[in-house]
C-alpha positions in Angstrom: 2.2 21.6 -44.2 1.0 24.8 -42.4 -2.7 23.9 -40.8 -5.4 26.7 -41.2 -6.1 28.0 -37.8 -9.1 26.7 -35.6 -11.7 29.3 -35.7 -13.1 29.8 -32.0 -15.7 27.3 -31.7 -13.6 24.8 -33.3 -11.2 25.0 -30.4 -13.9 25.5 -27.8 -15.4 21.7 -29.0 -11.9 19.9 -29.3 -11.6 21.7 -25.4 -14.8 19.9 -24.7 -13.8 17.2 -26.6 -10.8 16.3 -24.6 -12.5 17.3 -21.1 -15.2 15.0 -22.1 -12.4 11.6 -22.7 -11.3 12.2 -18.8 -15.5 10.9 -17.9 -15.0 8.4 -20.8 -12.2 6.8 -19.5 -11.2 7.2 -15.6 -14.9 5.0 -15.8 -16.0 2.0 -14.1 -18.6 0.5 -16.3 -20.0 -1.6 -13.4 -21.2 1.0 -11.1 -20.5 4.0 -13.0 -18.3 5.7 -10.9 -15.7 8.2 -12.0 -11.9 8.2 -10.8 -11.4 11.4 -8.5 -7.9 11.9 -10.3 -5.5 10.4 -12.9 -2.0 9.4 -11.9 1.1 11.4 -12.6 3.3 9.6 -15.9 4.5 6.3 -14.7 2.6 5.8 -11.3 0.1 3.5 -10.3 -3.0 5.0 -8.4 -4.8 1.7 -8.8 -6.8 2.5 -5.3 -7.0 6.2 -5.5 -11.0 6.4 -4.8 -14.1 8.1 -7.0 -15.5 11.6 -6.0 -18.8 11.8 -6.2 -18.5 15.2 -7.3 -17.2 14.2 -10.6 -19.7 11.6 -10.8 -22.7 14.6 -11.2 -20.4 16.5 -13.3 -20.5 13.1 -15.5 -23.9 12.7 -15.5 -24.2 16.5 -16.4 -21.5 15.8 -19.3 -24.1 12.7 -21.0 -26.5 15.2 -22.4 -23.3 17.5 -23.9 -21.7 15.2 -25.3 -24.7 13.1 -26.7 -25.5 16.8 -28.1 -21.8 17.4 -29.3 -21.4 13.8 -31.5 -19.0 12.6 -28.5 -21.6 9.9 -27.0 -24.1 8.2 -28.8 -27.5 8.8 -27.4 -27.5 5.3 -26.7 -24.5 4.7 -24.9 -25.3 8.0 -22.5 -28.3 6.8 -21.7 -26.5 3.4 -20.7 -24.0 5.0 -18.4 -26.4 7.1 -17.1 -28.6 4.0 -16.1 -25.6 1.9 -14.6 -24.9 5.4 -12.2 -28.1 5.8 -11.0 -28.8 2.1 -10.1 -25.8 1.9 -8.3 -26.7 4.8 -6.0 -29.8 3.5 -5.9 -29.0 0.2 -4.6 -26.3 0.8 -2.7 -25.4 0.4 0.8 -27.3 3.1 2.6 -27.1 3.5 6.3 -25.6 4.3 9.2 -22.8 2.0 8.9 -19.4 3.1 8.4 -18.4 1.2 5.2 -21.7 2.5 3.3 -22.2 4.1 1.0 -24.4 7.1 1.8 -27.0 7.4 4.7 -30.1 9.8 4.8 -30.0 10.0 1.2 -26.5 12.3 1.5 -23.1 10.5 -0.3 -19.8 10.3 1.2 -17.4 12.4 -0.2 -15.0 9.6 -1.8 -15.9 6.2 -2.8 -14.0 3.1 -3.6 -13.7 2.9 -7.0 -14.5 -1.5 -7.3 -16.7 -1.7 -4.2 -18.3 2.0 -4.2 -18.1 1.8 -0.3 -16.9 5.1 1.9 -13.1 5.5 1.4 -11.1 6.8 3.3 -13.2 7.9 6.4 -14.5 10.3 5.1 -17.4 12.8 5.5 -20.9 12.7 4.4 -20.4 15.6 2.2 -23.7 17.9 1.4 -22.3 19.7 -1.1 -20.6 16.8 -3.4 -23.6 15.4 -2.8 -25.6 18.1 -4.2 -23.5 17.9 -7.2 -24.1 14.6 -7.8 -28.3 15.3 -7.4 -27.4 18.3 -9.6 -25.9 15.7 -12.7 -28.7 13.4 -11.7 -31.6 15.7 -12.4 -29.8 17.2 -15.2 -30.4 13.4 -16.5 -33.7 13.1 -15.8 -34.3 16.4 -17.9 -32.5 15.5 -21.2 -33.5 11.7 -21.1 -37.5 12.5 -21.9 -38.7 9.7 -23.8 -40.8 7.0 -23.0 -38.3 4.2 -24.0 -38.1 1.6 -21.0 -34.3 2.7 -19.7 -35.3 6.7 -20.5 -38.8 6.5 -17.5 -36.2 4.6 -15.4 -34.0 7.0 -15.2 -36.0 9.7 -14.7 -38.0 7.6 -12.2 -34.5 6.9 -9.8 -32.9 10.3 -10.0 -36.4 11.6 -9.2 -36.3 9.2 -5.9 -33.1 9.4 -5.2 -33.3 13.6 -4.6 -36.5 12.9 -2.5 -34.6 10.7 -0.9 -32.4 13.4 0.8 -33.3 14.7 4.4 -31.9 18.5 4.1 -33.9 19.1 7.0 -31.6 16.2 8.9 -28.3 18.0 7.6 -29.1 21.4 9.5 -28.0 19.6 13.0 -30.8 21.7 14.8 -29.0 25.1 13.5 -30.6 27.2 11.2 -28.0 26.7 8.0 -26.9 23.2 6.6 -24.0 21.6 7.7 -20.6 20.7 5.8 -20.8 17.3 6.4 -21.2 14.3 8.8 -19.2 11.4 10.1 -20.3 8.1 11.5 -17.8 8.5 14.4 -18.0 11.8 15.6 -21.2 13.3 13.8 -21.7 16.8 12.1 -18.8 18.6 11.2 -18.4 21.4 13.3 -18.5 24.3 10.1 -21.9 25.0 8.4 -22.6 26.8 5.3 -22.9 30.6 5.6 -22.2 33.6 3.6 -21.6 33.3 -0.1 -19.9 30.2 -2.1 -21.1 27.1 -4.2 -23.6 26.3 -1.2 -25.5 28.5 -3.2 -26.7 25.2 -5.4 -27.2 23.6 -2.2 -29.9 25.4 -0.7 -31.6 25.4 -3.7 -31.9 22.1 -3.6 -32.6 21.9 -0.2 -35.1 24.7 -0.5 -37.6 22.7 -3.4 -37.6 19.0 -1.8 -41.2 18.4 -1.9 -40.1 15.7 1.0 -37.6 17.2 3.5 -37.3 20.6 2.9 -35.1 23.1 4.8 -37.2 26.1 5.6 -37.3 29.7 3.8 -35.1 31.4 7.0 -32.2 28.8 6.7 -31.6 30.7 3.4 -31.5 33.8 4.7 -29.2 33.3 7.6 -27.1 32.2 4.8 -27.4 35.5 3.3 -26.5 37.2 6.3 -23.1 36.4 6.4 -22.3 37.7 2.6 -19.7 40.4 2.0 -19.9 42.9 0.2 -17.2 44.8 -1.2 -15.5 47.1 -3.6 -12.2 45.9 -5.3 -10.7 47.0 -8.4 -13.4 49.7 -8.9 -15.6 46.6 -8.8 -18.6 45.9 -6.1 -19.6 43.0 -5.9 -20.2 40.0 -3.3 -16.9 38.3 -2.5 -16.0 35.1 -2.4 -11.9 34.8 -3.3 -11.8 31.3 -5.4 -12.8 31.2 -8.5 -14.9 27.6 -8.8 -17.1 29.2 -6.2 -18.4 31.8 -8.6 -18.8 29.4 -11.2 -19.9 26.1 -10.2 -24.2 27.2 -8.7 -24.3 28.8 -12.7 -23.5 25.5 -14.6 -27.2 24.8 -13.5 -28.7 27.5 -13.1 -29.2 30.3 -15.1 -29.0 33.3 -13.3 -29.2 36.2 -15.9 -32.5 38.3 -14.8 -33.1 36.4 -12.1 -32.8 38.3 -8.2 -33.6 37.4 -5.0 -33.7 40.0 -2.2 -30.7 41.3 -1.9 -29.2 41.1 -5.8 -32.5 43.4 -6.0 -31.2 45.7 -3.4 -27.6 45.6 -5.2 -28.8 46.2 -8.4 -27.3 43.4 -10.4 -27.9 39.9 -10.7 -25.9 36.8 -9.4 -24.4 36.5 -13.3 -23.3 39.7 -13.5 -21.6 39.0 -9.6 -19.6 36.6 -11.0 -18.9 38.4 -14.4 -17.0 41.1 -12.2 -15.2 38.6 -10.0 -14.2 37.3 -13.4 -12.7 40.6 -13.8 -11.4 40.9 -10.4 -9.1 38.4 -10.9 -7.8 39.5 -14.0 -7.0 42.7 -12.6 -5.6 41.4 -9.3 -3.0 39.3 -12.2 -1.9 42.9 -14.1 -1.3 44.3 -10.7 0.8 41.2 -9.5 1.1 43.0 -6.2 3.6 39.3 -4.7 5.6 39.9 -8.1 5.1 36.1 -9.2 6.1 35.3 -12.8 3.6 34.9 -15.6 0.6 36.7 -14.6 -0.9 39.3 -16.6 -3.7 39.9 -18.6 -3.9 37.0 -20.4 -2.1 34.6 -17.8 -4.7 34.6 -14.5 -7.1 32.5 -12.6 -6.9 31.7 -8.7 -8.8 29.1 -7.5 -9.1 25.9 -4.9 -6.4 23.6 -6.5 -3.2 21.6 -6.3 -0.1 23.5 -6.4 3.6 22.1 -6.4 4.3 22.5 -2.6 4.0 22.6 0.2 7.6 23.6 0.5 9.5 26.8 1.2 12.2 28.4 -1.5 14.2 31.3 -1.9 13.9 32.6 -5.2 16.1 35.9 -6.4 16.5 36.7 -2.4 12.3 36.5 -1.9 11.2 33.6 0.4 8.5 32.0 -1.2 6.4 29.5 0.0 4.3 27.2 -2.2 1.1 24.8 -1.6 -0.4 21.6 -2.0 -4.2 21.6 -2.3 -5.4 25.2 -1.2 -8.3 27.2 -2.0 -6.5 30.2 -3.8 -8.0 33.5 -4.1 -8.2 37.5 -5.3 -7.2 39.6 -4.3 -6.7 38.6 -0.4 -5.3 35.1 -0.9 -3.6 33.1 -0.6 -1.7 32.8 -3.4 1.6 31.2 -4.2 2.1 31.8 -8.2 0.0 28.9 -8.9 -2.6 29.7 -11.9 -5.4 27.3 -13.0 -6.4 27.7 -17.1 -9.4 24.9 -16.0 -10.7 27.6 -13.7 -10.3 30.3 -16.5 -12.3 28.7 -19.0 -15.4 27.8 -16.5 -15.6 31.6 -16.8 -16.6 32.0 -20.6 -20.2 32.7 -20.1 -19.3 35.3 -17.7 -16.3 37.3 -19.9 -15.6 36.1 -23.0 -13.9 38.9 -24.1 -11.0 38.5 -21.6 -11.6 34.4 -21.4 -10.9 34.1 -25.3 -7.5 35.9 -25.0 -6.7 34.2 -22.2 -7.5 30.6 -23.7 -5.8 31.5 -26.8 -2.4 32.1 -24.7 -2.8 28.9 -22.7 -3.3 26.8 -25.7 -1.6 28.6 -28.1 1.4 30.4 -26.4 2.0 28.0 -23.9 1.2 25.0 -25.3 -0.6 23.6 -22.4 -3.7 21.6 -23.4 -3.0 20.0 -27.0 -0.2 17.6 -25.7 -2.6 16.4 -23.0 -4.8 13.5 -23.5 -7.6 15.0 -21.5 -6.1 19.1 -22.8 -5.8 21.2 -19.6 -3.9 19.7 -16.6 -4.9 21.1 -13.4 -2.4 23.9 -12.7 0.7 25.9 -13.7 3.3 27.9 -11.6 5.3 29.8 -13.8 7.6 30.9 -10.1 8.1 27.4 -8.6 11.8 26.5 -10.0 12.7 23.3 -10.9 13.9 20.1 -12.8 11.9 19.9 -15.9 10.2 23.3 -16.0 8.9 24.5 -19.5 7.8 27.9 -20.9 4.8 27.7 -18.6 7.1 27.0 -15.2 5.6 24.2 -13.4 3.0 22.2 -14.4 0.9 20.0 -12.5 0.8 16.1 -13.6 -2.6 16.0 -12.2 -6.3 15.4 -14.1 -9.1 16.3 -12.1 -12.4 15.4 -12.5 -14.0 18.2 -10.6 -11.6 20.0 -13.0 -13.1 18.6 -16.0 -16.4 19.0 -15.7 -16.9 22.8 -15.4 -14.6 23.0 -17.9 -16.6 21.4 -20.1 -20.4 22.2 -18.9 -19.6 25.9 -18.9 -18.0 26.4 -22.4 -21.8 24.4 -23.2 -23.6 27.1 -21.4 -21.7 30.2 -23.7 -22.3 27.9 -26.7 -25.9 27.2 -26.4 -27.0 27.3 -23.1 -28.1 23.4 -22.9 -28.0 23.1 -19.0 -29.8 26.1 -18.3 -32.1 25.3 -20.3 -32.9 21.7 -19.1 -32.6 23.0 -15.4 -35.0 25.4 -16.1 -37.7 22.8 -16.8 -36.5 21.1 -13.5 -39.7 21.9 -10.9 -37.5 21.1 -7.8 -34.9 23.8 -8.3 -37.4 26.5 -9.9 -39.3 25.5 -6.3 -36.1 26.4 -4.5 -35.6 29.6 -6.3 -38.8 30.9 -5.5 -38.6 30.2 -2.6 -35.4 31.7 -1.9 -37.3 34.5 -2.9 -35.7 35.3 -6.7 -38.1 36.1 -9.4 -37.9 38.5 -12.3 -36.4 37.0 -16.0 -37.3 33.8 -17.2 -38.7 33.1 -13.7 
């Protein structure tokens, strides 16, 4: 029996829908952490850590999916409490087996014990994704109900919590990250990428904020440039165009130099959105698949690393890389997760391109999470279906904008809850953006 087909917001929810099971799931209902990956078929990851980055996209994923019929409102506000009292009581120090120290997280956390993993950094950024998830929380949560002010009350001391001003090593910009035994990491955060969230955050701490210059020696190394008969500030992966929007809403909003430029940060990303699109028709390294419909380069897995010749071209494939367009690098490997985290930007090039990842090649209904992370339709090998390779990899940092973004073209529910958040209107204005619904 032929099925009538799924009009487009019925297959933009059962997307959501089976982005939303990987937080269900890869769960620990003790401490609320979220696996930072699923195992390939057949292998046991049993000690594979959480990332605290897919922790605040799960956090952020409670109010959708309480608003979606995928969580009851009670349950959400359940996980969301068992999260935040775990950061909250946590070990937090300068120990190398905490958890977090100076109100910053380290990167990946055991999954039973939620102690460092690894050795691994003190990572502002996943850290400011996790605040990002937690205030998102404290937003949607608003009634007076015992568990609703408690929330609210830990995610609102938890982000007070965090000394920016400590992070910046003495420099004027914020650094990557920080190790117990060796200190700050040597790179800091300049010129544009998903830092932009960061010193937002950083900017509107009522306790340790960073001052108004850091932001703009951030600024100074952005570039500028004109590609595809597109200008427009570069940044080559895809995720780093998306993930500062799933919070904030940048339409009509500009700070200094968007007002000099002309444009706003959405409309930035809407032509890097196009950029890549047009860097996959031109398919100037000749790799299979890419086209109009068949695009998105971004930081993800790929199926190397591991060098092949391939109809007399030598081509050489990557593990975990941050792909980009039009400068690189790029190995063939596509990721649809990445596509979709564009809708709000393009939908009239996303939709197409969603229909012919679902639809033509068959790549999210057979999943039980839909969309794994990538494809390589070059890479040859045992196994290989109508979409070439295809990684056996979930990821939560995958997941998340995948399923926080198609929210934001549906209805706009994060935007609208962060814009009622006082610490990162604080932070915009003083980054100096007004204009819109500022």
């Amino acid at each position: 029996m032929n099925h009538p087909p799924e009009s487009v917001d019925e297959k933009l929810q059962n997307i959501q829908q089976k982005a939303f099971r990987y937080f269900q799931h890869e769960f620990n209902p003790s401490n609320g952490l979220i696996l930072d990956k699923t195992a390939p078929d057949g292998n046991d990851i049993s000690g594979w850590p959480a990332s605290i980055a897919a922790v605040g996209f799960a956090l952020a994923s409670y109010p959708v999916a309480v608003t979606r019929a995928l969580l009851s409102y009670e349950e959400a506000v359940q996980r969301t409490l068992v999260t935040l009292r775990f950061f909250s009581q946590s070990a937090h120090g300068p120990e190398p087996d905490a958890t977090g120290y100076r109100g910053f997280y380290y990167h990946f956390l055991d999954m039973q014990t939620g102690r460092r993993a690894w050795q691994c950094e003190l990572s502002t950024i996943d850290t400011s994704l996790l605040l990002a998830g937690m205030l998102t929380c404290a937003r949607f949560f608003a009634g007076q109900a015992p568990a609703e002010v408690e929330i609210r009350s830990i995610a609102d001391a938890l982000y007070r919590r965090v000394e920016w001003d400590w992070a910046q090593d003495n420099d004027s910009t914020v650094s990557m990250g920080w190790r117990p035994e060796s200190g700050f990491l040597g790179p800091s955060w300049k010129g544009y990428n998903e830092a932009m969230l960061l010193y937002m955050l950083a900017l509107g701490s009522p306790t340790h904020p960073i001052p108004e210059n850091s932001y703009l020696a951030w600024v100074t190394a952005y570039e500028w440039k004109q590609i595809y008969g597109h200008e427009y500030l570069y940044a080559g992966a895809l995720f780093t165009h998306q993930f500062p929007h799933i919070w904030i809403d940048f339409r009509g909003i500009q700070d200094a130099f968007m007002r000099d430029k002309g444009i706003d940060y959405f409309e930035n990303s809407q032509r890097a959105t196009y950029v890549q699109r047009q860097y996959a028709i031109a398919n100037p390294l000749g790799f299979a698949g890419y086209g109009p419909k068949c695009w998105g380069l971004t930081a993800c897995q790929g199926p190397g690393p591991e060098t092949v010749l391939i109809d007399g071209i030598e081509r050489q494939f990557f593990n975990y890389v941050a792909r980009g367009a039009p400068y690189g690098p790029d190995d063939g490997t596509i990721s649809p997760s990445a596509v979709v985290a564009s809708l709000p930007f393009a939908p009239e090039i996303v939709l197409p391109a969603i229909d012919h990842f679902v639809d033509e090649l068959e790549l999210h209904d057979v999943n039980p999470y839909g969309f794994r992370a990538t494809i390589n339709p070059t890479y040859p090998g045992k196994g290989i279906d109508k979409a070439g390779w295809i990684s056996q990899w979930h990821y939560g940092i995958s997941q998340g904008p995948v399923l926080l973004m198609i929210e934001n073209h549906r209805s706009g529910l994060l935007w609208k809850l962060m814009r009622e958040c006082p610490y990162l209107v604080h932070g915009l204005k003083r980054a100096g953006f007004n204009g819109g619904w500022l």
